[in-house]
C-alpha positions in Angstrom: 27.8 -188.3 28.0 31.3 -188.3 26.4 31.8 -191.6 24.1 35.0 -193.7 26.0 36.9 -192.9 22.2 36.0 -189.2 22.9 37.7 -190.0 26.9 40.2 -191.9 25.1 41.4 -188.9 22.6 41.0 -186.2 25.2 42.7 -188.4 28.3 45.6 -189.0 26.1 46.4 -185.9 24.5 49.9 -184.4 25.5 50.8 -187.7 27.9 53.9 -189.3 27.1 53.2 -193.0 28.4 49.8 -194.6 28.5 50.3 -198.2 30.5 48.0 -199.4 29.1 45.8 -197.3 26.6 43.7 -201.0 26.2 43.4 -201.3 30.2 42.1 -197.6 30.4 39.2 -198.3 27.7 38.2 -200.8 29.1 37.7 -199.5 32.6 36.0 -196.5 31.2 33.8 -198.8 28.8 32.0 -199.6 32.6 30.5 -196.6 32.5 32.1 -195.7 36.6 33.6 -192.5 37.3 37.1 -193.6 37.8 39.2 -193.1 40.9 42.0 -191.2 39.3 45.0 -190.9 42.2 48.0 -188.1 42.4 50.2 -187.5 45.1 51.7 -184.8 46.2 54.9 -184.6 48.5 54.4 -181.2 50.4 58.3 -180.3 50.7 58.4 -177.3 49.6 55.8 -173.6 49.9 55.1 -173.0 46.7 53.3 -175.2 43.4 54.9 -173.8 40.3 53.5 -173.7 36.7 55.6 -177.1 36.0 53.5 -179.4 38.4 50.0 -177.8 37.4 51.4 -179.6 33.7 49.3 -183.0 35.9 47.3 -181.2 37.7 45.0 -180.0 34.8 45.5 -183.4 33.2 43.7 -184.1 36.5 41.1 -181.7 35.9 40.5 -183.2 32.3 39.8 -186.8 34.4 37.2 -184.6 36.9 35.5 -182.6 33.6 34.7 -185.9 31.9 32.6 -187.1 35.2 35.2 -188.6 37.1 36.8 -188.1 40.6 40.5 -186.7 41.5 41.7 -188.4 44.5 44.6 -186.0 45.6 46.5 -187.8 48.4 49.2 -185.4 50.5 52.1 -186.7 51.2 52.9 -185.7 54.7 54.2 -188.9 55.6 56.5 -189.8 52.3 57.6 -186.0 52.1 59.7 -186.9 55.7 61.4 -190.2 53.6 61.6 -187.6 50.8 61.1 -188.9 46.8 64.7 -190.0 45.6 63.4 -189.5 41.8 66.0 -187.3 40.1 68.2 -186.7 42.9 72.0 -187.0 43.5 71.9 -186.9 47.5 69.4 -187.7 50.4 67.1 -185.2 50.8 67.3 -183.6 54.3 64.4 -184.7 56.2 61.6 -182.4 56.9 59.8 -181.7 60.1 56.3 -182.9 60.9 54.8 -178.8 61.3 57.2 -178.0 58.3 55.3 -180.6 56.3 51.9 -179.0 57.8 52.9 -176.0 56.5 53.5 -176.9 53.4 50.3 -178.9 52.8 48.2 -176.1 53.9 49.2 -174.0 50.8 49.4 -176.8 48.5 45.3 -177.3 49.1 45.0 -173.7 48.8 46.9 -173.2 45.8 45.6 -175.8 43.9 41.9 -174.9 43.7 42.6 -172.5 41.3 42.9 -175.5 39.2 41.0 -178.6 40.1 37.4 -178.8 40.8 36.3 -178.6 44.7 32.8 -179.7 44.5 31.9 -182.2 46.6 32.0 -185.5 45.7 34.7 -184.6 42.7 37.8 -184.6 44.7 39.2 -186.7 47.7 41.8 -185.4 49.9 43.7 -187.9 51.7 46.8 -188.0 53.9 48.8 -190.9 53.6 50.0 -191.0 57.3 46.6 -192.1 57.4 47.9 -195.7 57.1 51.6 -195.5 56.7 51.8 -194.5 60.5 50.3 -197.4 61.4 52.3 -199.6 59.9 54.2 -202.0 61.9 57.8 -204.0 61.5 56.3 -207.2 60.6 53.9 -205.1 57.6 57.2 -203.3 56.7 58.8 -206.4 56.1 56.1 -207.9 54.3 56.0 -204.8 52.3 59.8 -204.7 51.2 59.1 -209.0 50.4 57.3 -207.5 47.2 60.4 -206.7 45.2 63.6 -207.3 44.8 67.1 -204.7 45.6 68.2 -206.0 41.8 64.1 -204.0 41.0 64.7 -201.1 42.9 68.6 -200.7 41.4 66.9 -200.6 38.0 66.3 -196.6 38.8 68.9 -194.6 36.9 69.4 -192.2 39.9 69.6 -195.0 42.3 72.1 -196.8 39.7 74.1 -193.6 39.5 74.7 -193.0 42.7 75.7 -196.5 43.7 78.5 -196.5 41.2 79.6 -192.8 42.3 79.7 -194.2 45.8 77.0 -191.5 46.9 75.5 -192.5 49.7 71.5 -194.2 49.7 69.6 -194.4 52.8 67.3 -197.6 53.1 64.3 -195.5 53.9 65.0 -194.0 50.1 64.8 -197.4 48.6 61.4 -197.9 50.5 59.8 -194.7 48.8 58.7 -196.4 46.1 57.1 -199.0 47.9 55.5 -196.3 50.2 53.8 -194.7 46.6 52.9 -198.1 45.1 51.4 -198.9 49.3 49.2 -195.5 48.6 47.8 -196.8 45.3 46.4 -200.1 47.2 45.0 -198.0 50.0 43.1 -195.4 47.6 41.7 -198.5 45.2 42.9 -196.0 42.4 42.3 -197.1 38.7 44.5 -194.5 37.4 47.4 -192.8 38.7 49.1 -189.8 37.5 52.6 -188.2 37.5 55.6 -186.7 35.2 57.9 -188.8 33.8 60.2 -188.7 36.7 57.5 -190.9 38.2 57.2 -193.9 36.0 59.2 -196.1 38.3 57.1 -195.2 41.7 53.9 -195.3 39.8 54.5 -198.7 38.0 54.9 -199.8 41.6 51.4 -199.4 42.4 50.5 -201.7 39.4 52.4 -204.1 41.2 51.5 -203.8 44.6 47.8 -203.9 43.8 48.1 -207.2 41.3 49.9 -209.0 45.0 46.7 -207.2 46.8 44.2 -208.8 44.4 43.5 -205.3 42.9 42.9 -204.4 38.8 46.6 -202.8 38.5 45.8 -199.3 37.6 46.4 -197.6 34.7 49.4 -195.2 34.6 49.5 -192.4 32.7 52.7 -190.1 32.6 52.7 -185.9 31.6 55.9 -184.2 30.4 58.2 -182.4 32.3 58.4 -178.7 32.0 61.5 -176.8 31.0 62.7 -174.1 33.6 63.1 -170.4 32.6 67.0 -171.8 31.7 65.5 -173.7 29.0 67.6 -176.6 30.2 66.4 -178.4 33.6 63.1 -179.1 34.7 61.3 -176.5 36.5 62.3 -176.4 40.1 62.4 -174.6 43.2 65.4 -176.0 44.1 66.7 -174.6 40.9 65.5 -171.1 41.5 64.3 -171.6 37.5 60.4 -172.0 38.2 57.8 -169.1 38.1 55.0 -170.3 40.7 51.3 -170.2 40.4 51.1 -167.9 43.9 53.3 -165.2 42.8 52.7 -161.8 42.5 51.2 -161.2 38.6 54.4 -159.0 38.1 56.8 -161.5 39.3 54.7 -163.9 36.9 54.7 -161.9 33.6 58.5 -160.7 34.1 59.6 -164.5 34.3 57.7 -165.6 31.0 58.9 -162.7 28.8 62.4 -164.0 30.1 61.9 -167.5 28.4 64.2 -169.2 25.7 62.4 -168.1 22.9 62.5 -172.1 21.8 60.1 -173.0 24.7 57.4 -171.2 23.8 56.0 -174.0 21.6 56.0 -176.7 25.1 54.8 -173.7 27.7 51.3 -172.9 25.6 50.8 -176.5 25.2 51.4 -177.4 28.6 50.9 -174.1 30.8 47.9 -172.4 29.0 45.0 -174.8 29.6 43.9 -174.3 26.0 43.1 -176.8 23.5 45.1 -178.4 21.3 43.8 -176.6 18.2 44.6 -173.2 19.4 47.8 -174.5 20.8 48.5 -175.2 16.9 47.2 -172.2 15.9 49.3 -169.6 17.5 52.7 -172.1 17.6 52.1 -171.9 13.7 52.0 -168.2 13.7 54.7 -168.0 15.6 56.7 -170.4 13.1 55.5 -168.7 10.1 56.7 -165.2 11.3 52.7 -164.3 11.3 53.2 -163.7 15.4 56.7 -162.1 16.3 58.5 -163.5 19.4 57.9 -160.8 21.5 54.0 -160.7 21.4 54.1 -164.4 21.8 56.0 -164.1 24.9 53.5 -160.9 26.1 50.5 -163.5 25.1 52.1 -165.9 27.0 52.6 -163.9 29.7 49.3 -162.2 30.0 47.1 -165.9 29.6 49.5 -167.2 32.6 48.9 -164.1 34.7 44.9 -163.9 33.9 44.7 -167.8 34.6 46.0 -167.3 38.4 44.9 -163.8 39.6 41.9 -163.2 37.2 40.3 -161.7 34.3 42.3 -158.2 33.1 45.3 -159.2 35.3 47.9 -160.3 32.8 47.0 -156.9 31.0 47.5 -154.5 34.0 51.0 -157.2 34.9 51.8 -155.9 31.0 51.1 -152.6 31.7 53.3 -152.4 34.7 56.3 -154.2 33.2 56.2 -151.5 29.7 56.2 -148.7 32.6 59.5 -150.5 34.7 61.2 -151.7 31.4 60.1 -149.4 28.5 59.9 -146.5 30.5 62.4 -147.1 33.2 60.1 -146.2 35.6 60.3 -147.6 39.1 57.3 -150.3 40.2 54.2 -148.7 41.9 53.9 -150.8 44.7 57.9 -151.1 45.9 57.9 -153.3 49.3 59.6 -151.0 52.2 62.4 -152.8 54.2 62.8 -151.3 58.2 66.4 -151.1 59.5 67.3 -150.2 62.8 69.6 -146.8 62.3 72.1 -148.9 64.6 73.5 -150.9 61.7 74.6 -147.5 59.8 77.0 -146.7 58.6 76.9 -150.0 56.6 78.3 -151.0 53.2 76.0 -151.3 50.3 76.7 -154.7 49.8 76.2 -155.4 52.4 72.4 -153.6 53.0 71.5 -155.9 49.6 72.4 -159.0 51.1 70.0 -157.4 54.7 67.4 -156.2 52.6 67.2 -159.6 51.0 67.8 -158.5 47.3 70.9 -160.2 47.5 71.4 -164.1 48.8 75.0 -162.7 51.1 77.2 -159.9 51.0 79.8 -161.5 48.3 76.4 -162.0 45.9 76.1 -157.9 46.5 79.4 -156.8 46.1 79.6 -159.1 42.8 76.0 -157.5 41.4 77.9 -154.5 42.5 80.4 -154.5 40.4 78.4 -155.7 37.4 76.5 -152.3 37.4 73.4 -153.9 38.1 72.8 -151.9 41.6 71.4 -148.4 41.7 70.1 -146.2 44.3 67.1 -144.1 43.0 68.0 -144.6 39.7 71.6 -143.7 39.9 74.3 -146.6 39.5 76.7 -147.4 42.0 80.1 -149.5 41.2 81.9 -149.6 44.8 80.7 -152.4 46.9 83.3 -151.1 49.9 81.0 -147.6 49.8 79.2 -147.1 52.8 76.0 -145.5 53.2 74.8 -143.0 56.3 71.4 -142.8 57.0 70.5 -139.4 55.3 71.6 -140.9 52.4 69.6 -144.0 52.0 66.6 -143.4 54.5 63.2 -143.8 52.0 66.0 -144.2 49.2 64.7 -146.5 46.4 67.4 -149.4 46.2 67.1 -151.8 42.8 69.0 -154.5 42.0 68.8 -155.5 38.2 65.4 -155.2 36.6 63.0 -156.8 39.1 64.5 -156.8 42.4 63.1 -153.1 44.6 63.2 -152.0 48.2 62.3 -148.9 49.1 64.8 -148.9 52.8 63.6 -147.1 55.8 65.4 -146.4 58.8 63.8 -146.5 62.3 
């Protein structure tokens, strides 16, 4: 059995607040497997390498004996998490939420451990649908406006005279309302979470609960080596993607991240984390193979064994060789639409966001048609001379187009 200073140095490593480090000892010096809480807010498809940062802080709790309880948001994620935002988010849909939850559960076992009795898997709509006006109020009579103001993007917005709805200010109550519900000892969360999670200490002091301890991961960097990884952002590589998709991303990295994505991203230890960052600051380990090692420990960690060297392969044939992908997705278009511009068939295809993205990649060279550039986003195209045509846009964007 692992000594509680062992838990302690393990449980701790690469957090950035502990509240409190003396509060978690002594709940593991009882010798119980500890209910260790995270929540999830299903609002978007896809989990990207900057969440898994928790989740396999998570998996550390569950490896040392004790269990995950992973609570889905589908109620919260139709309030929508306020943390970090500018607006109100737009409110999702009950089967867009369903959705959503259904690939987070399947996404994340590639990371946390599924055997029974190591994980929980809860929705909070369990009780926060049954919650009635008179438990609302008595929820909101647990803090004050002047509490809930101390957010900085609550703050922020009030004195830019962006609007707040009163179900936003109610989130954090809603998170802190899970913690009671769960029993949790320890919750988990980036940063960006402090507030929400704090709450939960408080709610469950007013419940007659152990407040439990909270315990905060860093935020990961996006591929513009400025924001935190998003999908909103269109800067996030996500653990579901094709291994292609996945290695291309990584080699594209600031080289100054490298250091933060094998400490956070890789799963390894902390001594081999030092080992190759010191290489890489010594000049021992060139920027380049760091990226490819990167790249190929990413790739092998979410589609297997030998995948993050046949990802390699394929991206040295594309980019060395300037060879065209070997599995090019087809796109079907009705011989109606023809003759059509070639912005115009980007922006259709779905290589391009609209037709004035195309005609600007257009005109930046950075559209050819089997391998040939073309500069004249008015062109138009017939259907002899595009039909099973290979259409790229930049380096990682292919469609082969077929006309029916």
């Amino acid at each position: 059995m692992t000594s509680v200073e062992d838990q302690i140095n393990i449980l701790t490593a690469g957090t950035v607040d502990v509240i409190s480090e003396a509060d978690l000892r002594k709940k593991l010096s009882t010798g119980k497997p500890l209910r260790v809480k995270l929540g999830i807010d299903p609002t978007a498809s896809d989990i990207h390498l900057g969440f898994t940062v928790v989740l396999r802080k998570l998996r550390q709790f569950q490896d040392l004996g004790h269990t995950a309880v992973l609570i889905i948001g589908d109620f919260t994620a139709q309030v929508g998490d306020p943390t970090g935002r500018s607006v109100t988010r737009p409110p999702l849909t009950q089967e867009q939420v369903d959705a959503h939850a259904a690939t987070y559960v399947e996404q994340v076992q590639s990371i946390l451990d599924f055997t029974p009795g190591r994980i929980e898997i809860v929705r909070n709509s369990e009780w926060l649908s049954k919650i009635d006006m008179a438990g609302v109020l008595r929820l909101m009579s647990q803090t004050t406006l002047a509490r809930i103001l101390e957010r900085d993007d609550f703050t922020k917005r009030y004195q830019e005279g962006s609007p707040i709805s009163l179900s936003e200010l109610v989130y954090p109550l809603m998170q802190g309302w899970d913690s009671v519900q769960v029993r949790a000892d320890v919750e988990l969360g980036g940063t960006d979470q402090l507030f929400n999670n704090l709450m939960g200490r408080q709610l469950q002091v007013a419940e007659g609960q152990a407040p439990q301890v909270v315990i905060t991961t860093p935020l990961l960097e996006g591929l513009d080596g400025v924001k935190k990884m998003s999908k909103s952002l269109g800067n996030y590589i996500g653990i579901a993607e094709a291994s292609g998709e996945q290695f291309g991303k990584l080699m594209s990295i600031p080289d100054a991240l490298m250091p933060r994505y094998f400490a956070l991203t890789t799963g390894w230890l902390p001594e081999r984390v030092d080992e190759v960052v010191a290489s890489i600051a010594s000049g021992e380990l060139a920027p380049v193979a760091a990226k490819r090692l990167l790249a190929r420990t990413i790739v092998d960690l979410y589609h297997g064994e030998g995948a993050g060297k046949s990802a390699e392969d394929e991206f040295d044939r594309i980019f060395k060789d300037g060879s065209a992908p070997t599995d090019v997705q087809e796109f079907v278009i009705t011989s109606g639409e023809f003759p059509i511009t070639l912005a115009r068939l980007l922006a259709t295809a779905g290589l391009a966001t609209s037709n004035k993205e195309g005609r600007r990649k257009i005109e930046q060279g950075g559209v050819r048609i089997e391998g040939e550039k073309v500069t004249d986003p008015d062109v138009e195209v017939t259907v002899e001379e595009i039909n099973g045509k290979l259409l790229q846009l930049g380096k990682r964007a292919w469609a082969r187009i077929i006309v029916s």
